[in-house]
DSSP file (Angstrom, degrees, kcal/mol; ACC not computed):
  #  RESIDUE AA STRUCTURE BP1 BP2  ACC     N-H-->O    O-->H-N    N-H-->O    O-->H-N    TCO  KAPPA ALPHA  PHI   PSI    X-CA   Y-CA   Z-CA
    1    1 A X              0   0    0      0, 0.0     2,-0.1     0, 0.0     4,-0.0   0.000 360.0 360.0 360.0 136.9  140.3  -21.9    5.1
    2    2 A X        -     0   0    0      1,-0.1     3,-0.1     2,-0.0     4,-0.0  -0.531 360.0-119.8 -93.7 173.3  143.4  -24.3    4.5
    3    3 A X  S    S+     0   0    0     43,-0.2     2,-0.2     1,-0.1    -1,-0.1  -0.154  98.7  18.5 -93.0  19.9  146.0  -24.7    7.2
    4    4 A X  S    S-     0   0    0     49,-0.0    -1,-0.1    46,-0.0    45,-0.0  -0.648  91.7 -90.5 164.6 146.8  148.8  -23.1    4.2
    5    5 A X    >>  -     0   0    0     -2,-0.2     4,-3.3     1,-0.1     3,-1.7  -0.245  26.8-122.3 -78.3 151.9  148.5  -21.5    1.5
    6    6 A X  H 3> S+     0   0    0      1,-0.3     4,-2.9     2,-0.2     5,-0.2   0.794 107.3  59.8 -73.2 -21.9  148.2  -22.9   -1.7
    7    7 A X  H 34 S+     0   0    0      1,-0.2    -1,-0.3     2,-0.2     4,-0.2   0.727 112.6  42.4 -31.2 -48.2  151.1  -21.4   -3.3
    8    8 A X  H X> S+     0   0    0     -3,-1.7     4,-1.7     2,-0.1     3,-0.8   0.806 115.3  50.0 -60.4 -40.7  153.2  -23.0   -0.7
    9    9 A X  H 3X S+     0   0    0     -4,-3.3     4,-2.6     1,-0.2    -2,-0.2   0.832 102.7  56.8 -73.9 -18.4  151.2  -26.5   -0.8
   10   10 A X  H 3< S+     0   0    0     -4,-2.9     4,-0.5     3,-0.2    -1,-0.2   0.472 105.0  47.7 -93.1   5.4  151.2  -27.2   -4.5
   11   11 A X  H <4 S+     0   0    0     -3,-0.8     4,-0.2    -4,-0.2    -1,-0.2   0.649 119.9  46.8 -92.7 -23.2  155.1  -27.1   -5.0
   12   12 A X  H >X S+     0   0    0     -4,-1.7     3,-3.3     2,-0.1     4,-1.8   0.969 112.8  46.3 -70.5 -76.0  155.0  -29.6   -1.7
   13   13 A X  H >X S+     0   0    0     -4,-2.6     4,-1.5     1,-0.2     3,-0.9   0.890 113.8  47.9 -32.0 -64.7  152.2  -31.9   -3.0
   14   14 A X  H 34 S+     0   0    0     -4,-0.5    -1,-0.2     1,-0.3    -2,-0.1   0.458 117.3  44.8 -98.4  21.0  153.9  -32.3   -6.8
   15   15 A X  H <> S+     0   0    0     -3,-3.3     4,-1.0    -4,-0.2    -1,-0.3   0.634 116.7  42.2-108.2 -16.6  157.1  -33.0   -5.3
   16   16 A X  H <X S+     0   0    0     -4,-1.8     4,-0.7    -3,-0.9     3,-0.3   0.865 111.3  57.1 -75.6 -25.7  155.8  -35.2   -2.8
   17   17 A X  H  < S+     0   0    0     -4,-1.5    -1,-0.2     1,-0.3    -3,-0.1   0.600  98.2  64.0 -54.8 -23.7  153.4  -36.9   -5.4
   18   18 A X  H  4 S+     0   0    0     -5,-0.3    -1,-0.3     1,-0.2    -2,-0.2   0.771  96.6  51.0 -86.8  -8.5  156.3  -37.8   -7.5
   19   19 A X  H  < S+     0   0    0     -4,-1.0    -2,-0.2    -3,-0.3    -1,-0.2   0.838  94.9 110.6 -79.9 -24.1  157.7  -40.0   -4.9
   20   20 A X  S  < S-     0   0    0     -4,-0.7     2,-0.2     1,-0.1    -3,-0.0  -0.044  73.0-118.9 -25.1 131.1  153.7  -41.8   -4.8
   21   21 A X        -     0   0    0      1,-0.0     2,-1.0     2,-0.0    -1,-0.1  -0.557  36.5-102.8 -61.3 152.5  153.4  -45.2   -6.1
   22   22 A X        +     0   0    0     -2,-0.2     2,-0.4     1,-0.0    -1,-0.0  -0.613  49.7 176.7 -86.8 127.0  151.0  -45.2   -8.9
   23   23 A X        -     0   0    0     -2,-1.0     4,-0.0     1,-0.1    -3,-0.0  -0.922  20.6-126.2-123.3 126.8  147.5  -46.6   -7.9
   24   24 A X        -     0   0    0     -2,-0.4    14,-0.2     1,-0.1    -1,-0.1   0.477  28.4-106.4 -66.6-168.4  144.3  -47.1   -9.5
   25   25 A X  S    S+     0   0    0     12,-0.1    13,-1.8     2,-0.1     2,-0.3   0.686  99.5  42.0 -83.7  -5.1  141.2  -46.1   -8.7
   26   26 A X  S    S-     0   0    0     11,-0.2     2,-0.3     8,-0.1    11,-0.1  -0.850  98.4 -89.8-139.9 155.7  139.8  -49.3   -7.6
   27   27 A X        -     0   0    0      9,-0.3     3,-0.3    -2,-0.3     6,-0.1  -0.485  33.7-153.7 -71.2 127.2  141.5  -52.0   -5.4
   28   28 A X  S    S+     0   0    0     -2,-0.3    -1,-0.2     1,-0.2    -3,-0.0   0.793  89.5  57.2 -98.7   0.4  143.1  -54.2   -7.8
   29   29 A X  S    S+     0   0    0      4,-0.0    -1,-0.2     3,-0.0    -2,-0.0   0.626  74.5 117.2 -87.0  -0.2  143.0  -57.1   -5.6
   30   30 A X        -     0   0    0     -3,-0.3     5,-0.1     1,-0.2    -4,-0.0  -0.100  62.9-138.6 -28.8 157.1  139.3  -57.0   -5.2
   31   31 A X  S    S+     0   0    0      3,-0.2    -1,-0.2     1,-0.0    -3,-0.0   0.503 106.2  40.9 -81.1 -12.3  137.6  -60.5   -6.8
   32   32 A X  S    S-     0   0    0      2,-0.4     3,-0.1     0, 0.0    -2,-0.1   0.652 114.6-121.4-121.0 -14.7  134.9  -59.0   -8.4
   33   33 A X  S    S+     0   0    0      1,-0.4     2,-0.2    -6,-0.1    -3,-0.0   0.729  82.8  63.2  93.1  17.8  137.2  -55.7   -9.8
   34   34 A X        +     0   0    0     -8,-0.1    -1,-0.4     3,-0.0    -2,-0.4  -0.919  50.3 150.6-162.3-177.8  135.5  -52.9   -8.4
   35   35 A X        -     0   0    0     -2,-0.2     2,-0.1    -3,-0.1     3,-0.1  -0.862  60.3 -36.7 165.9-165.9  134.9  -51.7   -4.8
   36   36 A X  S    S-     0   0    0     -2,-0.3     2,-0.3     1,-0.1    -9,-0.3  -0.466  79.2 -95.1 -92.3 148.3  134.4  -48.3   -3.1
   37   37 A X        -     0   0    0     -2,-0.1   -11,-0.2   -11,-0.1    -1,-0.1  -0.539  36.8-102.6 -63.1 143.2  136.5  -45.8   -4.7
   38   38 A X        -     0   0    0    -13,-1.8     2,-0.4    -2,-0.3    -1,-0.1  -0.250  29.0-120.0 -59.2 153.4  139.9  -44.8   -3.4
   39   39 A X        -     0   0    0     31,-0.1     2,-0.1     1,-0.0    27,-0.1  -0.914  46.3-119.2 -88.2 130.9  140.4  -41.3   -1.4
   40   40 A X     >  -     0   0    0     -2,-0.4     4,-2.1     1,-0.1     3,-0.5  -0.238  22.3-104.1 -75.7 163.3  142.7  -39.9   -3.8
   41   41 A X  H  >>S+     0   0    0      1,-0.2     4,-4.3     2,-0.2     5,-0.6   0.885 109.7  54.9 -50.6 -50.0  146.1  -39.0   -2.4
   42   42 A X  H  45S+     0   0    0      2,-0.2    -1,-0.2     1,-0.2   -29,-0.1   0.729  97.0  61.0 -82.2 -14.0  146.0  -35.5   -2.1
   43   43 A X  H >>5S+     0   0    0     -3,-0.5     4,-2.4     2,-0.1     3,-0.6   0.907 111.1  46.3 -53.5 -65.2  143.0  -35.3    0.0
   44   44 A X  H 3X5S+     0   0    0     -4,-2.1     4,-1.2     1,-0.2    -2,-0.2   0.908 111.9  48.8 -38.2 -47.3  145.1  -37.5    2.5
   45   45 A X  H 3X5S+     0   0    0     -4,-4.3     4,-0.6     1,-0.2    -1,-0.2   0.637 106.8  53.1 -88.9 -12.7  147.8  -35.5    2.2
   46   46 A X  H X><S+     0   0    0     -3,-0.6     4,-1.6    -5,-0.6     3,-0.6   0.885 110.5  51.7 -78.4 -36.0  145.9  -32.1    2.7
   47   47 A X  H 3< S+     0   0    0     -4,-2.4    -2,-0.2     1,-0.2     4,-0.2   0.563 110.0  48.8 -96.8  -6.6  144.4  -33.5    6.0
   48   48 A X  H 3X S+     0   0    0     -4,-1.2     4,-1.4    -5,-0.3    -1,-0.2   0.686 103.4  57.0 -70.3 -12.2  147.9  -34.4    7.0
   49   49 A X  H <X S+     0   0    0     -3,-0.6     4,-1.4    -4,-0.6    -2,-0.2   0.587 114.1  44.2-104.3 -53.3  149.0  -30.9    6.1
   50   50 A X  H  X S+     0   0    0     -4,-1.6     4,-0.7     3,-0.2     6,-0.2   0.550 111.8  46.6 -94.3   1.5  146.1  -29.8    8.8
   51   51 A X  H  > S+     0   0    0     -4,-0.2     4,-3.4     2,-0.1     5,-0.4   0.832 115.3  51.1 -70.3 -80.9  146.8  -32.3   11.7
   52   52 A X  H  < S+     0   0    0     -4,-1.4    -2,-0.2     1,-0.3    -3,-0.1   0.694 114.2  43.4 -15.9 -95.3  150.6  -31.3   11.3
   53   53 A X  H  < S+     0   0    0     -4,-1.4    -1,-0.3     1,-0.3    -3,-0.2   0.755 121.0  35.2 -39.0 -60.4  149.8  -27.6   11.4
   54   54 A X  H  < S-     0   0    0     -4,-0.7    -1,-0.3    -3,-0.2    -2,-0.2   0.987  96.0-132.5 -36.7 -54.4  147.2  -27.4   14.3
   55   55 A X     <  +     0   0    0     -4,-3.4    -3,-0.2     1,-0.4     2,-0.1   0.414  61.3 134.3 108.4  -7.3  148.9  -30.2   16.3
   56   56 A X        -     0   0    0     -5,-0.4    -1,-0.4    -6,-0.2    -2,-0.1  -0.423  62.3 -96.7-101.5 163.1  145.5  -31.8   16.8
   57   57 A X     >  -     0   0    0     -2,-0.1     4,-2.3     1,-0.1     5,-0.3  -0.041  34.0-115.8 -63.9 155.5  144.6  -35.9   16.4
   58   58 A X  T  4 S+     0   0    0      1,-0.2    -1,-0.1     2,-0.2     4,-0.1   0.835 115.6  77.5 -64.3 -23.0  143.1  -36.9   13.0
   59   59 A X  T >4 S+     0   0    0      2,-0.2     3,-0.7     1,-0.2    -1,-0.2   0.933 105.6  38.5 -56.8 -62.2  139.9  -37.9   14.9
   60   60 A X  T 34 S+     0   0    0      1,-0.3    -1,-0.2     8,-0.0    -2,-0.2   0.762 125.2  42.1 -59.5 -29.0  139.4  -33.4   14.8
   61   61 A X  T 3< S+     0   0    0     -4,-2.3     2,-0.3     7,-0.0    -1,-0.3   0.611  84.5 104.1-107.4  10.0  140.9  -33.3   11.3
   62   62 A X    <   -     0   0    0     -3,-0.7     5,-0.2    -5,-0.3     6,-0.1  -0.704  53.2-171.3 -89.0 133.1  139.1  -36.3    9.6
   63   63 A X        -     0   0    0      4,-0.4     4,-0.2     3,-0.3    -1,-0.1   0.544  45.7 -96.0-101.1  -7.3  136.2  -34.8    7.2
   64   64 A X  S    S+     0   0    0      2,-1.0     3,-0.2     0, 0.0    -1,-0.1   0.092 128.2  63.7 -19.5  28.6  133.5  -36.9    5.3
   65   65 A X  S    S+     0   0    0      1,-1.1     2,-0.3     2,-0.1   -22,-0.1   0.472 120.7  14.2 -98.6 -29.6  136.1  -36.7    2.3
   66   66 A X  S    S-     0   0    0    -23,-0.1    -1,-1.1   -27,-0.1    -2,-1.0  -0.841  77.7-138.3-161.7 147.0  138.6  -38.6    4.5
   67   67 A X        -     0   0    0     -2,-0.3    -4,-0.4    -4,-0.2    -2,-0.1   0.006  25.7-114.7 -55.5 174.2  138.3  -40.7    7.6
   68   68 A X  S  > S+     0   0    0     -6,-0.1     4,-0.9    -2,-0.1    -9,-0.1   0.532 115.2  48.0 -83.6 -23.6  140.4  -40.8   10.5
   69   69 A X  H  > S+     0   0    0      2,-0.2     4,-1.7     3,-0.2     5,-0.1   0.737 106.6  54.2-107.3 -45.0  141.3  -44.3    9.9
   70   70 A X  H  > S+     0   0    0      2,-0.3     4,-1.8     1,-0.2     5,-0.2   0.842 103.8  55.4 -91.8 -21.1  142.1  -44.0    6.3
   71   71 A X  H  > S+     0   0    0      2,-0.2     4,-1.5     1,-0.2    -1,-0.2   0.907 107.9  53.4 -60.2 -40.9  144.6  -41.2    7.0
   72   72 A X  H  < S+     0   0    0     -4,-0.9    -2,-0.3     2,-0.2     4,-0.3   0.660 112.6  43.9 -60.2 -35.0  146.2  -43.9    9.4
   73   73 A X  H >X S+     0   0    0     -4,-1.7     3,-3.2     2,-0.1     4,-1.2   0.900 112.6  46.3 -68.4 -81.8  146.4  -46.4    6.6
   74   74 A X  H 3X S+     0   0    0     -4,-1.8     4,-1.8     1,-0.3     5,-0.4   0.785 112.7  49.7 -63.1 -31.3  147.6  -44.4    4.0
   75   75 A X  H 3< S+     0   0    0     -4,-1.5    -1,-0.3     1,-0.3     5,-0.2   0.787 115.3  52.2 -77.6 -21.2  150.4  -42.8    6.5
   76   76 A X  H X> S+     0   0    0     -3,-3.2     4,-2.2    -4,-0.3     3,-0.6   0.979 107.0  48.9 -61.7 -71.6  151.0  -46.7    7.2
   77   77 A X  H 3X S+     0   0    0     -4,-1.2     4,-1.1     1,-0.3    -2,-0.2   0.810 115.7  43.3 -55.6 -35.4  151.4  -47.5    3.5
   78   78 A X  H 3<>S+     0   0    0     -4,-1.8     5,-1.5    -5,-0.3     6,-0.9   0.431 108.9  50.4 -99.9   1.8  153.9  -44.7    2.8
   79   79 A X  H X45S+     0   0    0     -3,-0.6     3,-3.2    -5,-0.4    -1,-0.2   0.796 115.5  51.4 -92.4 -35.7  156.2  -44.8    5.7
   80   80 A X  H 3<5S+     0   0    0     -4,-2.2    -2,-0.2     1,-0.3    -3,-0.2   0.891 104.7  49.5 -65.5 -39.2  156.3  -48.4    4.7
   81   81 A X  T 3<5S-     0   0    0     -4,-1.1    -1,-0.3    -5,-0.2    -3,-0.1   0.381 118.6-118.9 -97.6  33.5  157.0  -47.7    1.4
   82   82 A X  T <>5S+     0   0    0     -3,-3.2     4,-0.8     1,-0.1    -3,-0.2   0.804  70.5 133.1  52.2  39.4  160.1  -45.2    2.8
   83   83 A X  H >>X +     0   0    0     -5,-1.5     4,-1.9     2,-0.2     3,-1.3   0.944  62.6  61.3 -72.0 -42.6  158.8  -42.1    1.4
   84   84 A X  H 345S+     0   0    0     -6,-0.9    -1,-0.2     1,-0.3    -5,-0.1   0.774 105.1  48.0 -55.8 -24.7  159.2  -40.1    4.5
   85   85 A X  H 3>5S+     0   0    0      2,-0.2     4,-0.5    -6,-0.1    -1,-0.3   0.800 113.5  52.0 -75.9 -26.8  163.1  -40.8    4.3
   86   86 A X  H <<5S+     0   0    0     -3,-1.3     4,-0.3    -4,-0.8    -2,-0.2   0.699 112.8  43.9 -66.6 -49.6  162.6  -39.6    0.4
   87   87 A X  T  X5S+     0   0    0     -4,-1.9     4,-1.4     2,-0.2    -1,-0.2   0.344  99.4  68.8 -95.8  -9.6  160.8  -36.3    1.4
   88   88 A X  H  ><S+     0   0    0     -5,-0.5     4,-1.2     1,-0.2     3,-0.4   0.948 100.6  46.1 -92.4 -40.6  163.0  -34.9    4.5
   89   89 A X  H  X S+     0   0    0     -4,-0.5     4,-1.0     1,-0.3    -1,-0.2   0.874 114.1  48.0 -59.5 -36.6  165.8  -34.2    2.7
   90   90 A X  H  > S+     0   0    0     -4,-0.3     4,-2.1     1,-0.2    -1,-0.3   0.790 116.6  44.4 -83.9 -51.0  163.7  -32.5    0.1
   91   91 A X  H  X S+     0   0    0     -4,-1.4     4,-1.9    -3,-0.4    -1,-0.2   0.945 112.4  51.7 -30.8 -80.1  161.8  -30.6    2.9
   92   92 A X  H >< S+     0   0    0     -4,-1.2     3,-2.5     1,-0.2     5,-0.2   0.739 113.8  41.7 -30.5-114.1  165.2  -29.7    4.9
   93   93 A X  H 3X>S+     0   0    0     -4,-1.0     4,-7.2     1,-0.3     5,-0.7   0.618 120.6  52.5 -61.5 -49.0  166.9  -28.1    1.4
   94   94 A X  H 3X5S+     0   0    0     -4,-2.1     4,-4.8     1,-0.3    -1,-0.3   0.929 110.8  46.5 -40.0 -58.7  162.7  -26.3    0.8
   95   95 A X  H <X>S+     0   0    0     -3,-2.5     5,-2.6    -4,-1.9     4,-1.6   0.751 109.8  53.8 -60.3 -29.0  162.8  -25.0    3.9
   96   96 A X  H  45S+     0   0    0     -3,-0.4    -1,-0.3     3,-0.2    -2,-0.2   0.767 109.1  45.6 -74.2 -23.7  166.2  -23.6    3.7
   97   97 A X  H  <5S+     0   0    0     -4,-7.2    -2,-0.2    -5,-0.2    -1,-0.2   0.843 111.6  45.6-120.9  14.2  165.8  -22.0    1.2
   98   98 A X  H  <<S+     0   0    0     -4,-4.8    -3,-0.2    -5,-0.7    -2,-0.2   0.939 134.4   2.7 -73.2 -58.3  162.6  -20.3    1.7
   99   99 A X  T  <5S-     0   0    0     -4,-1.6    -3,-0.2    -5,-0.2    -4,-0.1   0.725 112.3 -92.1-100.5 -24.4  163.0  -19.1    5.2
  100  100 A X      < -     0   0    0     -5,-2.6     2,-0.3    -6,-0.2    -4,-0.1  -0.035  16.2-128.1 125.3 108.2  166.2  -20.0    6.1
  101  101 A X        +     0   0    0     -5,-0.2     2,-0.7    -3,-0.0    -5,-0.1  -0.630  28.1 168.7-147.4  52.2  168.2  -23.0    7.9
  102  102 A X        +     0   0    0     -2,-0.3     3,-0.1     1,-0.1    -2,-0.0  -0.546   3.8 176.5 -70.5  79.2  170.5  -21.6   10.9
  103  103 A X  S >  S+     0   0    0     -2,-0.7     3,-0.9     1,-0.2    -1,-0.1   0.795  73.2  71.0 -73.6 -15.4  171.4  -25.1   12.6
  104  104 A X  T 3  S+     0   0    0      1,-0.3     2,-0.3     3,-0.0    -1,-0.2   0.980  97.5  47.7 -71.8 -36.2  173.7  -22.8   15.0
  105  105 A X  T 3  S+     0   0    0     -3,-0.1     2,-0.5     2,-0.1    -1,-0.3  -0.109  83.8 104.6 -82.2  36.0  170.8  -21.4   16.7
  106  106 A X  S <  S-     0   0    0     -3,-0.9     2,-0.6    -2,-0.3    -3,-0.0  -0.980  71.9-120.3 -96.9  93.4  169.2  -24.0   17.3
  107  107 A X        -     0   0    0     -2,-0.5     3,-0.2     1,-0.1    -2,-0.1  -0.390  16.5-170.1 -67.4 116.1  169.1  -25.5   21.1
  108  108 A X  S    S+     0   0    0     -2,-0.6     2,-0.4     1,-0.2    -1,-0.1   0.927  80.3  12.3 -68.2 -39.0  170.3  -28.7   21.5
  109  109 A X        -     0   0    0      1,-0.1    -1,-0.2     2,-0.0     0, 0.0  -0.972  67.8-178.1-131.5 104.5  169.2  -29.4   25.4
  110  110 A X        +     0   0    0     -2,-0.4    -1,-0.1    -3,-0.2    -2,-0.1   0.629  42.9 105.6 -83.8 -21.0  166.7  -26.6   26.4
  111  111 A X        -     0   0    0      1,-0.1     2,-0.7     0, 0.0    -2,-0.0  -0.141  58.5-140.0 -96.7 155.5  166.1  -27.7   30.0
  112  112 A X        +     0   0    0     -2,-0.0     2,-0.3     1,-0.0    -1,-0.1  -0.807  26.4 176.0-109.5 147.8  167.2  -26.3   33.5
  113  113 A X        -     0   0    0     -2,-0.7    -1,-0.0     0, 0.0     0, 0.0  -0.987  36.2 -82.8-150.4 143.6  168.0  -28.7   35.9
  114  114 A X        -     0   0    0     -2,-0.3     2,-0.8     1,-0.1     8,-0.0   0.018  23.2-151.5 -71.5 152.6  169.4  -28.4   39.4
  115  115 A X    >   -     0   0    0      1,-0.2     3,-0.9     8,-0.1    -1,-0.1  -0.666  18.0-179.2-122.4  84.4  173.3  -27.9   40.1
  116  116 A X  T 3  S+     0   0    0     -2,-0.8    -1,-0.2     1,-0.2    -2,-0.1   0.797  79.2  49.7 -63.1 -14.2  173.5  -29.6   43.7
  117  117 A X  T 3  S-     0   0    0      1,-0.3    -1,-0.2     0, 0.0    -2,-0.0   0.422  93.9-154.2-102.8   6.1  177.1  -28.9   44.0
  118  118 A X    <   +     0   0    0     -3,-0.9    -1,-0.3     1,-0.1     2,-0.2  -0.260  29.3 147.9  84.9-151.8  177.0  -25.3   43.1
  119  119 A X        -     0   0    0      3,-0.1     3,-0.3     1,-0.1    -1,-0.1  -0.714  59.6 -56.3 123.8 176.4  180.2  -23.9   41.6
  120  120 A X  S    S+     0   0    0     -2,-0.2    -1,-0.1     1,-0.2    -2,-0.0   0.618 127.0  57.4 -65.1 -12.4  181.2  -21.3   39.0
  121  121 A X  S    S+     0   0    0     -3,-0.2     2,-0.6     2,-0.1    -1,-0.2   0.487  90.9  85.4-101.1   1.9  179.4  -22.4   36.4
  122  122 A X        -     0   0    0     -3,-0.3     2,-0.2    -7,-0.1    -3,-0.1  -0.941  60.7-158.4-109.3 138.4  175.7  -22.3   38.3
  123  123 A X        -     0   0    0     -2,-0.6     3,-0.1     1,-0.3    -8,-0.1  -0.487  33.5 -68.4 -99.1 164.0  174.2  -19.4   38.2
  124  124 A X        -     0   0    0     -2,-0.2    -1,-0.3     1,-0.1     2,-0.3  -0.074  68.8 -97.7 -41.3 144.4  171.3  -17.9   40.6
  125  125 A X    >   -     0   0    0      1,-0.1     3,-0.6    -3,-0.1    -1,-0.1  -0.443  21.4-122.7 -69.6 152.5  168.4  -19.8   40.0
  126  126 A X  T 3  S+     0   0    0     -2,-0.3    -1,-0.1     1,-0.2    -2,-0.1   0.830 108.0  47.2 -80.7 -22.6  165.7  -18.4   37.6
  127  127 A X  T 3  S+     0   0    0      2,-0.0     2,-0.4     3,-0.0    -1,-0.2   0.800  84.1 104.3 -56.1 -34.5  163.0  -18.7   40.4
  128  128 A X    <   -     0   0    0     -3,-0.6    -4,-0.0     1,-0.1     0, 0.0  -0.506  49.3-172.9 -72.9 115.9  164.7  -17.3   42.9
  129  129 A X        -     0   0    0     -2,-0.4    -1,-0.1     2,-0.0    -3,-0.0   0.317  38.4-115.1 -79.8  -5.9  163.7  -13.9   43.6
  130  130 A X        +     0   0    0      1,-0.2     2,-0.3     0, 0.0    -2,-0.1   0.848  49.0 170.9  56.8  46.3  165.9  -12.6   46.0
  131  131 A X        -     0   0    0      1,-0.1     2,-0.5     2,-0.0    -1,-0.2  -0.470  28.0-141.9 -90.3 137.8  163.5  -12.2   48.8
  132  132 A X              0   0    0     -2,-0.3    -1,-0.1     1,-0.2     0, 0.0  -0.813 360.0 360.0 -95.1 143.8  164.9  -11.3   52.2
  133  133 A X              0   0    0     -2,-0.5    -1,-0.2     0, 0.0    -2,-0.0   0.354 360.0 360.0 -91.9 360.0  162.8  -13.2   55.1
């Protein structure tokens, strides 16, 4: 079962593909001209599509189509070759305008942290139960 459906992943894949360098199928620096085949792109990019979405290491999403290691190279080769800077904007504007892209609701600093000199602006603590001893 994929980690999105394909209706969402193939307008993401053929915009991200167009940003791909083109590469053959074989290593062209080989000496002899041939060599194990390449894992085509979009296998990589499907088993980044399911690390992303779980949350888990590549080691749990790597298949015997794809490695863990060759997902780590290719993610190598294309941050290198500044794709990722290429695709967020493109991402950002997707996302907005499928679902929606409310940067006011958004929390900038989520965390509660202690107000040792009290004041108006601290409130009861959120633990604090109000028990009388």
């Amino acid at each position: 079962m994929p980690a999105i459906p394909s209706s969402l992943l193939e307008p993401v894949w053929v915009e991200f593909d167009a940003l791909l360098p083109d590469r053959g199928e074989f290593h062209p620096d080989h000496p002899l001209g041939c060599h194990r085949r390449r894992i085509p792109d979009r296998i990589v990019f499907e088993h980044i599509v399911d690390a992303l979405v779980h949350g888990s290491g590549y080691e749990r999403i790597a298949t015997v189509r794809c490695s863990d290691s060759t997902i780590r190279r290719r993610l190598k080769d294309w941050s290198a070759a500044g794709i990722a800077q290429r695709v967020h904007p493109t991402a950002v504007a997707a996302y907005d305008r499928i679902i929606g892209l409310h940067l006011g609701d958004i929390a900038a600093d989520g965390c509660i942290t202690k107000a040792p000199c009290g004041g108006d602006k601290a409130g009861p603590s959120p633990v604090d139960r109000h028990k009388v001893d």
